[in-house]
Structures are given as structure tokens and as C-alpha cells.
Short mmCIF file of the C-alpha atoms (twelve columns), coordinates in Angstrom:
data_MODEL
# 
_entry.id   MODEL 
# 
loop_
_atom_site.group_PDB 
_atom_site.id 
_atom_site.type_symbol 
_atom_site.label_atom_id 
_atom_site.label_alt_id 
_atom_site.label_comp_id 
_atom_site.label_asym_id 
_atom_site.label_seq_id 
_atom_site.Cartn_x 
_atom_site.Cartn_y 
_atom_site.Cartn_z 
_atom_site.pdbx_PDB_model_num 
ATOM 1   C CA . UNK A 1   0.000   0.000  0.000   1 
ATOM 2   C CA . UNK A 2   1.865   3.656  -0.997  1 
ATOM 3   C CA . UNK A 3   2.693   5.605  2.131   1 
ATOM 4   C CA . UNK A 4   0.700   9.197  2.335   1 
ATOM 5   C CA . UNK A 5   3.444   11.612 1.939   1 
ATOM 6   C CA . UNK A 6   3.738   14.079 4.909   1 
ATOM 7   C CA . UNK A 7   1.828   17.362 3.742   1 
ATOM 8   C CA . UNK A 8   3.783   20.886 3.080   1 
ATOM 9   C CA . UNK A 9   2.343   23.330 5.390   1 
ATOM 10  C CA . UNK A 10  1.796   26.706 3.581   1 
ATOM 11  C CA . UNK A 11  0.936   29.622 6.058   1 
ATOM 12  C CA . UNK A 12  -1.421  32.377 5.353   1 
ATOM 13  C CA . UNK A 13  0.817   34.612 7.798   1 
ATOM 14  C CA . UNK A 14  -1.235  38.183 7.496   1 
ATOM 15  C CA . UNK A 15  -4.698  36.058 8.428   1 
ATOM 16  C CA . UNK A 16  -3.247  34.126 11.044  1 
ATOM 17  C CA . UNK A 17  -1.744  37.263 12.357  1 
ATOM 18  C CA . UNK A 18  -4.904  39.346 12.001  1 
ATOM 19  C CA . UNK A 19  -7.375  36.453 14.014  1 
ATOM 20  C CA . UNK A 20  -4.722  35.995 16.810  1 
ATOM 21  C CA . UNK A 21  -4.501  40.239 16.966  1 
ATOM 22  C CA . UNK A 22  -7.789  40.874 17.537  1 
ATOM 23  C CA . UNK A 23  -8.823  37.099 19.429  1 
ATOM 24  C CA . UNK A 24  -6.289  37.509 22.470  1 
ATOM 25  C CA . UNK A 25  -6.158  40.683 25.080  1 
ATOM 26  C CA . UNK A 26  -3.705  43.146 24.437  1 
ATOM 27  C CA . UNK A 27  -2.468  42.429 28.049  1 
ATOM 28  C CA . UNK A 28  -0.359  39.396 26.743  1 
ATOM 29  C CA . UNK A 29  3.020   41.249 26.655  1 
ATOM 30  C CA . UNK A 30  6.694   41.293 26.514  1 
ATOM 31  C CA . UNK A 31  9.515   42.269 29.040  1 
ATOM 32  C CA . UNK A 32  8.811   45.189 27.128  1 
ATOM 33  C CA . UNK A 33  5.396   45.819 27.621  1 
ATOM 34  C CA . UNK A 34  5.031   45.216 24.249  1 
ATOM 35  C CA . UNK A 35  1.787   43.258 23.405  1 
ATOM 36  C CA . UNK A 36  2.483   39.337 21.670  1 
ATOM 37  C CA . UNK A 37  -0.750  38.674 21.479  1 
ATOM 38  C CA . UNK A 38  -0.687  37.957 17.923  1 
ATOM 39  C CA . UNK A 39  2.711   35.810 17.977  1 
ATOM 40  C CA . UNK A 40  1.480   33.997 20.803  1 
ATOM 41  C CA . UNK A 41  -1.764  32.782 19.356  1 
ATOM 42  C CA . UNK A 42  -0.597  32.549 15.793  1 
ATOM 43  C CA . UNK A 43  2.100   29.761 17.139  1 
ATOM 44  C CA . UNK A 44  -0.654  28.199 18.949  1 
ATOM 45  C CA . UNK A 45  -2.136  27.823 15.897  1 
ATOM 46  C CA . UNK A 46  0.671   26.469 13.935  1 
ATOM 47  C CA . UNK A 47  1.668   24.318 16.712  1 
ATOM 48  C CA . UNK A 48  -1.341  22.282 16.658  1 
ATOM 49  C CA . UNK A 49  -1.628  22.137 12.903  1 
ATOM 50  C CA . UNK A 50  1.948   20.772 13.248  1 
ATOM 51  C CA . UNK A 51  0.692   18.037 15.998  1 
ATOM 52  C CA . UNK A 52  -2.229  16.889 14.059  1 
ATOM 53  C CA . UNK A 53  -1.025  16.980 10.050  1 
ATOM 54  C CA . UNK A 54  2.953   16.282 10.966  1 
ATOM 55  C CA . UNK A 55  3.855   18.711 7.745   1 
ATOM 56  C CA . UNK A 56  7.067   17.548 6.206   1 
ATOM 57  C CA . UNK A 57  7.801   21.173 6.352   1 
ATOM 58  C CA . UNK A 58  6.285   24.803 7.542   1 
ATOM 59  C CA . UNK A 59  6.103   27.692 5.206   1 
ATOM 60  C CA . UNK A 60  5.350   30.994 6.544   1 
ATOM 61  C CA . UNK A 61  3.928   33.440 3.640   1 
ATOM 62  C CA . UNK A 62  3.793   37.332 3.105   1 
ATOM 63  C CA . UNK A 63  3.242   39.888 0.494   1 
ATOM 64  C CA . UNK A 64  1.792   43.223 -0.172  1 
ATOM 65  C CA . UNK A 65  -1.036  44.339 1.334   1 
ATOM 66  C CA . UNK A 66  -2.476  44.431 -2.446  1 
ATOM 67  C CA . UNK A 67  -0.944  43.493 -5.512  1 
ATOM 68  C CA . UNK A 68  -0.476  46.137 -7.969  1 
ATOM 69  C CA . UNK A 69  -2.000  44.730 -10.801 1 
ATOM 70  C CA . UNK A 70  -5.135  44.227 -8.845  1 
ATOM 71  C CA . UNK A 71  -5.254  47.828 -7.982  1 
ATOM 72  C CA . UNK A 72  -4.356  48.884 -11.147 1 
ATOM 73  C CA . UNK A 73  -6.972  46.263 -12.486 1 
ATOM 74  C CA . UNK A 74  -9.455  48.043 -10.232 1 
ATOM 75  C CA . UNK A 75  -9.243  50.744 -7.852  1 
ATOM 76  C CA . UNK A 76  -11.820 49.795 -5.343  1 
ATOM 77  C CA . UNK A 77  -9.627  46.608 -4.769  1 
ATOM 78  C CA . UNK A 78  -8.491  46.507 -0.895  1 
ATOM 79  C CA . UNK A 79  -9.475  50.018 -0.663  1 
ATOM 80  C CA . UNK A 80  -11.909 50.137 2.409   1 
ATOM 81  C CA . UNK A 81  -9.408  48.158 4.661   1 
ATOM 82  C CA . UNK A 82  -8.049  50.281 7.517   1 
ATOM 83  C CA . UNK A 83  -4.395  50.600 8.136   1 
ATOM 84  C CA . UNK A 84  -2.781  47.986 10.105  1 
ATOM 85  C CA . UNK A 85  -2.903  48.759 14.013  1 
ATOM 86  C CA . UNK A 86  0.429   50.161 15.631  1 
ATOM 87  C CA . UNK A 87  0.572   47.499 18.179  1 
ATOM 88  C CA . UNK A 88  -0.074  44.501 15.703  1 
ATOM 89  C CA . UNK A 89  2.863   45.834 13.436  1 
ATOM 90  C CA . UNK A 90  5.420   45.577 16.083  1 
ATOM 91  C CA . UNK A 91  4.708   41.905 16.301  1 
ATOM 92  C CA . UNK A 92  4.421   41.933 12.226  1 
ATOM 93  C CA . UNK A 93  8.289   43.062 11.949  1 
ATOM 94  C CA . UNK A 94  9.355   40.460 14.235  1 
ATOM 95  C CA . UNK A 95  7.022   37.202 12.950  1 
ATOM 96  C CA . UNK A 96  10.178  36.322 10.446  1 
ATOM 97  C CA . UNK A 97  12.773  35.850 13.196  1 
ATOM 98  C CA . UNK A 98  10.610  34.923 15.941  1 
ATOM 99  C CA . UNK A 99  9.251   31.805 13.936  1 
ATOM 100 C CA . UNK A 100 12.373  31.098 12.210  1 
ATOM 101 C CA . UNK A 101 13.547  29.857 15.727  1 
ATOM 102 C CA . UNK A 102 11.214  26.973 15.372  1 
ATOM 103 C CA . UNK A 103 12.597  25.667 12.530  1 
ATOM 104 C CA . UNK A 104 10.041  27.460 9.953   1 
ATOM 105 C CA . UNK A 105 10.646  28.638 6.918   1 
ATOM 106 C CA . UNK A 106 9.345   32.144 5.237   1 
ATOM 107 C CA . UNK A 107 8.777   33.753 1.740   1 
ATOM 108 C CA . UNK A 108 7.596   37.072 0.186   1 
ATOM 109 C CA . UNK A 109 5.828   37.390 -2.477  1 
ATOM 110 C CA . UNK A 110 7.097   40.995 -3.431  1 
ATOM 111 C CA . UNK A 111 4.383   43.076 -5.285  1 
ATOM 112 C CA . UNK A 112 1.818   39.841 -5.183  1 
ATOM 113 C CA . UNK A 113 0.163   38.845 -2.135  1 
ATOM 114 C CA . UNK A 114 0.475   35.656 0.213   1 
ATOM 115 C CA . UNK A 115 -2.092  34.112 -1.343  1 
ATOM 116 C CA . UNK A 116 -0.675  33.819 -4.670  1 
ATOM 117 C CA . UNK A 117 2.763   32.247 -2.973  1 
ATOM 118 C CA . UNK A 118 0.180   29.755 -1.117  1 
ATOM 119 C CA . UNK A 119 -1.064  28.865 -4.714  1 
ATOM 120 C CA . UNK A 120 2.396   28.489 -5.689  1 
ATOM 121 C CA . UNK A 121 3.719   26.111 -3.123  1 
ATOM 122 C CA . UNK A 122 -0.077  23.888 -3.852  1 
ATOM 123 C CA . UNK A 123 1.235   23.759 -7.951  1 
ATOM 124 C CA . UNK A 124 4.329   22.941 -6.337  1 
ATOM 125 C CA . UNK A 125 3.726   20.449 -4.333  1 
ATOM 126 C CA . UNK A 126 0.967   18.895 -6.730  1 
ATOM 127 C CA . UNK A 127 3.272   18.572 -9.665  1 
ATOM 128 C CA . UNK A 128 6.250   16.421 -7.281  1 
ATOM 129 C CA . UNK A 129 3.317   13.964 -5.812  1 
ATOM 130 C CA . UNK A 130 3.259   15.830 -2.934  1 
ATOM 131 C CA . UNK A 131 0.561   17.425 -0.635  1 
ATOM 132 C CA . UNK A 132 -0.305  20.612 0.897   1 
ATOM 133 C CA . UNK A 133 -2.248  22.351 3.327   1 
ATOM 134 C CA . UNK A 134 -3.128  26.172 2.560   1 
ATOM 135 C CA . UNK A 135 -3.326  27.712 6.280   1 
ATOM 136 C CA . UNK A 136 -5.789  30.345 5.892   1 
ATOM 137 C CA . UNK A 137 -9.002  31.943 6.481   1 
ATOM 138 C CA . UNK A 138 -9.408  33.130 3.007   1 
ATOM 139 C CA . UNK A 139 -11.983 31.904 1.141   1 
ATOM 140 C CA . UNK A 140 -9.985  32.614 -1.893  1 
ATOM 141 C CA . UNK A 141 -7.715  29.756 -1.382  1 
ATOM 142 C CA . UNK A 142 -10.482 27.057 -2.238  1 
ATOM 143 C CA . UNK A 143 -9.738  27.863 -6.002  1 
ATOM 144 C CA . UNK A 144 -6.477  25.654 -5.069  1 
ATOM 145 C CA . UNK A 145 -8.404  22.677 -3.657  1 
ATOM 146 C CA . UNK A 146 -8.410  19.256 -4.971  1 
ATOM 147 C CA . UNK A 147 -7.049  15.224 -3.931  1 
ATOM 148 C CA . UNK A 148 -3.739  17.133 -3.045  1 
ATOM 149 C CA . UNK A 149 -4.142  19.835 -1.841  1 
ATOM 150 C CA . UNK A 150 -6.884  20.958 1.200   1 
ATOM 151 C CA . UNK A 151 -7.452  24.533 3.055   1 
ATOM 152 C CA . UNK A 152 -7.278  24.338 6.884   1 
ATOM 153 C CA . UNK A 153 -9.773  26.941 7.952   1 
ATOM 154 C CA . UNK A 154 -9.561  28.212 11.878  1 
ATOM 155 C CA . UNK A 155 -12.439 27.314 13.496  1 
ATOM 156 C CA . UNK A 156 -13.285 29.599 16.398  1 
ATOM 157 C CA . UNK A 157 -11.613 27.933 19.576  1 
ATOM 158 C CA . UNK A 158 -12.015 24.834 18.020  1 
ATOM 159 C CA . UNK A 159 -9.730  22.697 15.864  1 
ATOM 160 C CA . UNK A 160 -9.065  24.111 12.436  1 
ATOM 161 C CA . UNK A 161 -11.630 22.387 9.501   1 
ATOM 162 C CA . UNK A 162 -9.531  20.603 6.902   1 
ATOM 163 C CA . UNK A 163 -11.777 21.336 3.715   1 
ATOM 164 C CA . UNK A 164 -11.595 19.466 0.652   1 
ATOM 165 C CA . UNK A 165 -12.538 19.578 -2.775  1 
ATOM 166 C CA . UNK A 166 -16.573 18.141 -1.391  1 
ATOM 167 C CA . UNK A 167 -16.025 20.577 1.677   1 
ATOM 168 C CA . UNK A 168 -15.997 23.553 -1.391  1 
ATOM 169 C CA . UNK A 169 -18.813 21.642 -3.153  1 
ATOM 170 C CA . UNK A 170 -21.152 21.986 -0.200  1 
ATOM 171 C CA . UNK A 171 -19.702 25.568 0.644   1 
ATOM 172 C CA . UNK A 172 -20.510 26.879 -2.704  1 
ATOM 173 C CA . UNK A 173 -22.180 24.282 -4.960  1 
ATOM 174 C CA . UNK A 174 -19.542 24.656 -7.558  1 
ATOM 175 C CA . UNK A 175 -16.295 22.926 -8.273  1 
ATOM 176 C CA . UNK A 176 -13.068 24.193 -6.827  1 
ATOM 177 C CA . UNK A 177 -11.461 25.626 -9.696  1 
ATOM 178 C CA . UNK A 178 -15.158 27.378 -10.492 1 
ATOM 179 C CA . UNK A 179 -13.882 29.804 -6.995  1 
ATOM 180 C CA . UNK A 180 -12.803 32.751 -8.941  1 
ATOM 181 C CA . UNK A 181 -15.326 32.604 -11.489 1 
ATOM 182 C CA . UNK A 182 -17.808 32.472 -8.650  1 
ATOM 183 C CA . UNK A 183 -16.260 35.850 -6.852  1 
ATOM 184 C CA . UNK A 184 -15.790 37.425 -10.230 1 
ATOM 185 C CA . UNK A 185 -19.781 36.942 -10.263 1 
ATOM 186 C CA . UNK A 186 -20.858 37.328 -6.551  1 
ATOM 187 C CA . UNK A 187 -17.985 39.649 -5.566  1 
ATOM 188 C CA . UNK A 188 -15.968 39.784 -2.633  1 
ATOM 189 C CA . UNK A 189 -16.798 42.696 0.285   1 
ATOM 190 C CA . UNK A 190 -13.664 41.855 2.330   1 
ATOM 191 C CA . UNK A 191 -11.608 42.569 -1.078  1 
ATOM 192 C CA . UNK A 192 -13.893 45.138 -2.550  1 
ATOM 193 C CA . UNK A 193 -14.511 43.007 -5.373  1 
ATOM 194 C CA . UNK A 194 -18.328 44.282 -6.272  1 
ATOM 195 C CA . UNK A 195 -19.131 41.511 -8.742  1 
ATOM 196 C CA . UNK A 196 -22.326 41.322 -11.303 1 
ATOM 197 C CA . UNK A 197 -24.892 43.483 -10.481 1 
ATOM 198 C CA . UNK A 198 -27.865 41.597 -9.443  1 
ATOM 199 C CA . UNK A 199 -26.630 37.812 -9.907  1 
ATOM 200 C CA . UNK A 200 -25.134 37.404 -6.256  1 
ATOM 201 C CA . UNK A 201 -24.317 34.021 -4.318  1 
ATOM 202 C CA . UNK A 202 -26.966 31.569 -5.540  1 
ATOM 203 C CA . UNK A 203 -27.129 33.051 -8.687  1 
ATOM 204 C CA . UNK A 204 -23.618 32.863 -9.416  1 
ATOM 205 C CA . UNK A 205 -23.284 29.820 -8.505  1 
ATOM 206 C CA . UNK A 206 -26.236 28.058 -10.479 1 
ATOM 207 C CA . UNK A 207 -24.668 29.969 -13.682 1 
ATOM 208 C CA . UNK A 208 -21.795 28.403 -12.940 1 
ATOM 209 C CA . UNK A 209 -22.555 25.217 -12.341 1 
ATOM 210 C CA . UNK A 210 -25.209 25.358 -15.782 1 
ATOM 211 C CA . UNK A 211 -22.309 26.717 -17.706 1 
ATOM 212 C CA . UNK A 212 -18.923 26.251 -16.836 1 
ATOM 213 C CA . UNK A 213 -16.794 29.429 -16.406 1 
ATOM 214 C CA . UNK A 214 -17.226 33.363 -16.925 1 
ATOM 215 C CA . UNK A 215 -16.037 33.010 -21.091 1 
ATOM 216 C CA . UNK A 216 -19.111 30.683 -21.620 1 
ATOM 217 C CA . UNK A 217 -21.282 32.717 -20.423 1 
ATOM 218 C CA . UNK A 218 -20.159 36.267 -21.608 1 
ATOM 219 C CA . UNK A 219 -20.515 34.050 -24.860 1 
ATOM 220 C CA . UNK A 220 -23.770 32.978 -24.006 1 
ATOM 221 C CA . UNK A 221 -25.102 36.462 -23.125 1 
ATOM 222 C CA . UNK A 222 -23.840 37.569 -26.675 1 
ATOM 223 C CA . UNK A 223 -26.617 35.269 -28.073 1 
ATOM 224 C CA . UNK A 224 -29.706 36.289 -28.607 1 
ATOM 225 C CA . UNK A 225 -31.488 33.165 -28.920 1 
ATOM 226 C CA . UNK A 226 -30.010 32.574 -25.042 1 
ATOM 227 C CA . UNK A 227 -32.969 34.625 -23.704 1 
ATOM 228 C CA . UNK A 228 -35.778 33.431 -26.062 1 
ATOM 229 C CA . UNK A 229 -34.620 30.000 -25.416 1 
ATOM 230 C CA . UNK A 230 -34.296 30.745 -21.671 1 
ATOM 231 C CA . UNK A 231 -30.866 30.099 -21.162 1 
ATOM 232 C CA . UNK A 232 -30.342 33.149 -18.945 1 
ATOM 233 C CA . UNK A 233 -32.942 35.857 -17.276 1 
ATOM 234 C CA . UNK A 234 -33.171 38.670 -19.505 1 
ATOM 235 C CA . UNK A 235 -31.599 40.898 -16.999 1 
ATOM 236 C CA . UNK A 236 -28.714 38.202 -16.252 1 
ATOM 237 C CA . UNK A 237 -28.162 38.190 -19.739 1 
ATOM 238 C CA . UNK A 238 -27.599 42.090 -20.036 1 
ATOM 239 C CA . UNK A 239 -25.439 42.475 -17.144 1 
ATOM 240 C CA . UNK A 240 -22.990 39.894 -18.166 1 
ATOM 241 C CA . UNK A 241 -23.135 41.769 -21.929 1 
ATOM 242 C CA . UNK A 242 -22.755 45.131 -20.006 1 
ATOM 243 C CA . UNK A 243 -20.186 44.403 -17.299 1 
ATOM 244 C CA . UNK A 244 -18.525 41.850 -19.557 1 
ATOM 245 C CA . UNK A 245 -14.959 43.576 -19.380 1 
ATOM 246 C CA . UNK A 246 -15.074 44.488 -15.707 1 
ATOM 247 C CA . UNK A 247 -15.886 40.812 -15.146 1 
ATOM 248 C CA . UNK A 248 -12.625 39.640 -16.757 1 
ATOM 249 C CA . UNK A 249 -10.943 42.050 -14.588 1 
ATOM 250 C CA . UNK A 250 -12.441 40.984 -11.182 1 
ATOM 251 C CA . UNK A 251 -11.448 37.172 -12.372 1 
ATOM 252 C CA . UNK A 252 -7.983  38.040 -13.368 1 
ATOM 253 C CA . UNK A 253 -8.003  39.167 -9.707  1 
ATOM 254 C CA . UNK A 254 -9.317  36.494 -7.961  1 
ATOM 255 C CA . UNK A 255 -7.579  34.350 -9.798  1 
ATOM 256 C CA . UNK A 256 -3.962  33.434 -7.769  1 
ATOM 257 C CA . UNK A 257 -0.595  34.389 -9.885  1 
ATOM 258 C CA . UNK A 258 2.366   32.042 -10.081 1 
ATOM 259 C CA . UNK A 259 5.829   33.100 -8.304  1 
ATOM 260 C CA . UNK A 260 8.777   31.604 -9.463  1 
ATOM 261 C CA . UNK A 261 9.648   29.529 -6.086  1 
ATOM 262 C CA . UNK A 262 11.703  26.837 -5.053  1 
ATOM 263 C CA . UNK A 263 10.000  23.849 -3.865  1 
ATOM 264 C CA . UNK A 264 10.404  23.996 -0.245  1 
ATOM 265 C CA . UNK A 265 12.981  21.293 1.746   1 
ATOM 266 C CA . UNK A 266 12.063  18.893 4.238   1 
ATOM 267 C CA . UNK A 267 12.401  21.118 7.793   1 
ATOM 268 C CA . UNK A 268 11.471  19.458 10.945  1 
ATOM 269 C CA . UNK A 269 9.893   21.784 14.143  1 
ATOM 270 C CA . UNK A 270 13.001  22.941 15.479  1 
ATOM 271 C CA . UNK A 271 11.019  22.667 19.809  1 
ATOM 272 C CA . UNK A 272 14.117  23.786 21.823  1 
ATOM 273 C CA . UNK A 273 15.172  26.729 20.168  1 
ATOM 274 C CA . UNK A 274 11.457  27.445 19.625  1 
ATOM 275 C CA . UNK A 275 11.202  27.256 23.883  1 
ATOM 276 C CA . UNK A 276 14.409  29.902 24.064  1 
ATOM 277 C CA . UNK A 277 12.240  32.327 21.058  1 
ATOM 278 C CA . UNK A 278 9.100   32.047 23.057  1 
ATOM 279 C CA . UNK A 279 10.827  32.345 26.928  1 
ATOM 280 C CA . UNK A 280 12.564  35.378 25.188  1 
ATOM 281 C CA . UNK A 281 8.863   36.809 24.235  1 
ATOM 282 C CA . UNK A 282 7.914   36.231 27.928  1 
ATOM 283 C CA . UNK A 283 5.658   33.316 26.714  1 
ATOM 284 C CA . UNK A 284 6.213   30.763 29.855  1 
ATOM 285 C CA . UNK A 285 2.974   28.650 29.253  1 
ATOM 286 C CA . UNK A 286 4.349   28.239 25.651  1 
ATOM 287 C CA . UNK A 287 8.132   28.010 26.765  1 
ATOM 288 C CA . UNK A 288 7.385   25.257 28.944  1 
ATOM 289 C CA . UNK A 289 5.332   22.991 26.483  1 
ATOM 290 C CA . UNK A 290 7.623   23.690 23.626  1 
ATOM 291 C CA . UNK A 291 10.489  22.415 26.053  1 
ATOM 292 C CA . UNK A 292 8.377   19.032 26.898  1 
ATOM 293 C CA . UNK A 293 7.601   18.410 23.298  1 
ATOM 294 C CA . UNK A 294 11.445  18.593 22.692  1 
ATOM 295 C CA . UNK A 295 12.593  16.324 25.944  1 
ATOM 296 C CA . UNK A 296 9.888   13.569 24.009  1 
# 
């Protein structure tokens, strides 16, 4: 019987760092008086995920806030965000070297965004028979599901959801690689992403599903005979003739970009220096069971 190969863990750094932020008091600080809330909890996070899925491998990701293509693509994109809080980028400019002490590796993705190095170290792993699992609470990251690769959504206080490719089928209704299609159509409020007027969830997702991707039915809509032979709503039809070029644009954006990456190495959880990092960070709890876990 072939042996499951242990799973690359690809980490969705900015939303890990975000949910710790604002889940854990400010009043978890360092000698400093610094708050490490959001180190604290992100490691949590990363430290069960590393107890449960044993990853061959941890791969911390970053990027810009928004790419600038997307902006460029469409101005809206990201725009309503509010700037990062003070206290959360202090921890932000020390995530690289305070995780590297556990043995965990990290990239940028320069002008793109995490998620599009997450999408890169899926292809990656995919195409060398390997696995991944894309830490993140982005929805946009279920465009990279399939037998290989899952999404391992936080779940409250609970353990974090491993979703695969039926996981996005009962989510959505629509097949994996049908995600940015579907938030081309619906849009995206956390991104900005406004979609088709007047088509929304359901709606997008029925289109889908009928018709295969955006092209087919930007083609269909171009038809006449696709209202009178009621193939689309008269009004679905005319929004996807009118907003046909804007459409393209809000899939080019959802859709991830490839980086030109090296396939991660095999890295084990490096527990004792990860005790020193967190006893540094005035993290004793965490210290202490980071020591255990490297005495056995």
C-alpha cells in the first residue's frame, strides 16, 4: 500500500496574524510591555496544525497588502481596509525571526500577495506527488483545492476544519477551480470586489454550475437566442453583456498568480530553540510545552 506523503504546510501569515490580533487581550506582553498577542496565538495555531497533520515542512507566507496589478486592475480593490494597528505591526516586523527559531521557513511574495505564494507552493507540491495544506481563512484559497491539496480553515476555539474539494462543493455548490469565477460573479466585500450586479451568491453559482466558467457565459449572453430559449434571465443576460470587461478584470483578480519559487525542503519543528524564542517573548505557558515536546 503507498505511504501518504507528509503534507507541506503553507501559512497564510497576514490572516493568522490578524485572528490571533484581535482574538487575544492586548495584556499578553513582553519584558517590554510590548503586546504578543498575535505571535502567541498565531504559534498556537501552527503548533497544533503541526501536531495533528505532521507537515514535512512549515512555510510561513507574506506579500503586499495588495498586488499592484489588482489595484491597477481596479481601484476599489483593498481600498476600504483600515491601516494595520500600531501594536499589531510591532509583532508583524518580528514574525520572520521569531518563527524562524522553530525551525520554519518564510517567503515574500514581493508586489503579489500571500495568497498567490500559497497557490504556488499547492502547484508545487501537486506537480512532485506531494501534498499541501493552505493555512488560511481566506476563502480565496479554495480555487487551489483538490485530492492534493486541502485549506485548513480556523475554526473559532475549536480545531481548524480541513476542507476538501466536497467541503468547497457543499460551501458553494460549484467545483473548486469554479472559486474565482464564482467571486468574479458574486464579488468579494472583504476585497472590494463588487461583482455582477444583481446575480449574487446563488445566482452565481447556479450559472456556474449550468455553464462552466465566466467566457461561456459572456458568450452565451452575446446570443440572442439565449434569452428566447431561456438560457439566462433577460436581466442576467444584459449584465454579463454590459459588465462583460469588468468581469474579466475581477477574475484576473481572484484568480492566484504564479511566483517563481523553489520547492520547499524537508524542515522538521526545530522545539528547543522554539522554547528559548518564546521564553525570550515572555511566553512561559508556551516556553514550557515547547520544552516538553522537545525532551519527548
Amino acid at each position: 500500500m503507498p505511504v501518504t506523503p507528509a503534507p507541506l504546510l503553507a501559512v497564510d501569515t497576514p490572516s493568522l496574524l490578524y485572528r490571533a490580533f484581535f482574538a487575544l487581550p492586548d495584556s499578553i506582553t513582553d519584558s517590554e510591555d510590548r503586546p504578543v498577542n498575535a505571535l502567541l496565538g498565531t504559534a498556537n495555531l501552527l503548533l497544533q496544525a503541526v501536531s495533528t497533520h505532521r507537515p514535512r515542512a512549515v512555510v510561513l507566507c507574506f506579500g503586499a497588502e495588495a498586488a499592484t496589478y489588482r489595484t491597477d486592475l481596479f481601484a476599489g480593490y483593498h481600498a476600504d481596509r483600515p491601516p494595520m494597528p500600531e501594536d499589531l505591526r510591532h509583532q508583524w516586523n518580528q514574525a520572520r525571526d521569531f518563527f524562524a527559531a522553530f525551525g520554519w521557513s518564510h517567503l515574500d511574495a514581493g508586489e503579489l500577495e500571500a495568497d498567490d505564494l500559497l497557490g504556488t507552493l499547492a502547484t508545487l507540491e501537486r506537480e512532485a506527488g506531494g501534498r499541501a495544506l493552505l493555512f488560511t481563512g481566506d476563502r480565496d484559497m479554495y480555487q487551489c483545492v483538490d485530492e492534493q491539496v486541502q485549506v485548513l480553515w480556523p475554526a473559532g476555539k475549536g480545531a481548524p476544519e480541513v476542507i476538501d474539494a466536497d467541503g468547497v462543493r457543499d460551501r458553494y455548490g460549484i467545483e473548486p477551480a469554479q472559486v474565482p469565477a464564482f467571486i468574479a460573479l458574486r464579488g468579494d466585500p472583504s476585497d472590494g470586489i463588487p461583482g455582477a450586479k444583481g446575480i449574487g451568491e446563488k445566482g452565481g453559482a447556479q450559472l456556474l454550475r449550468d455553464h462552466g466558467d465566466l467566457e461561456a457565459l459572456i458568450a452565451l449572453a452575446a446570443d440572442p437566442a439565449a434569452v428566447t430559449r431561456k438560457l439566462l434571465r433577460p436581466k442576467v443576460a444584459e449584465t454579463l453583456r454590459t459588465q462583460a470587461d469588468e468581469l474579466r478584470a475581477f477574475l484576473d483578480m481572484a484568480t492566484l498568480h504564479h511566483l517563481n519559487v523553489e520547492r520547499p525542503a524537508d524542515a522538521p519543528t526545530a522545539y528547543a530553540a522554539a522554547a528559548q524564542a518564546a521564553r525570550g517573548k515572555g511566553m512561559r505557558r508556551l516556553a514550557e510545552r515547547l520544552e516538553s515536546a522537545a525532551q519527548g
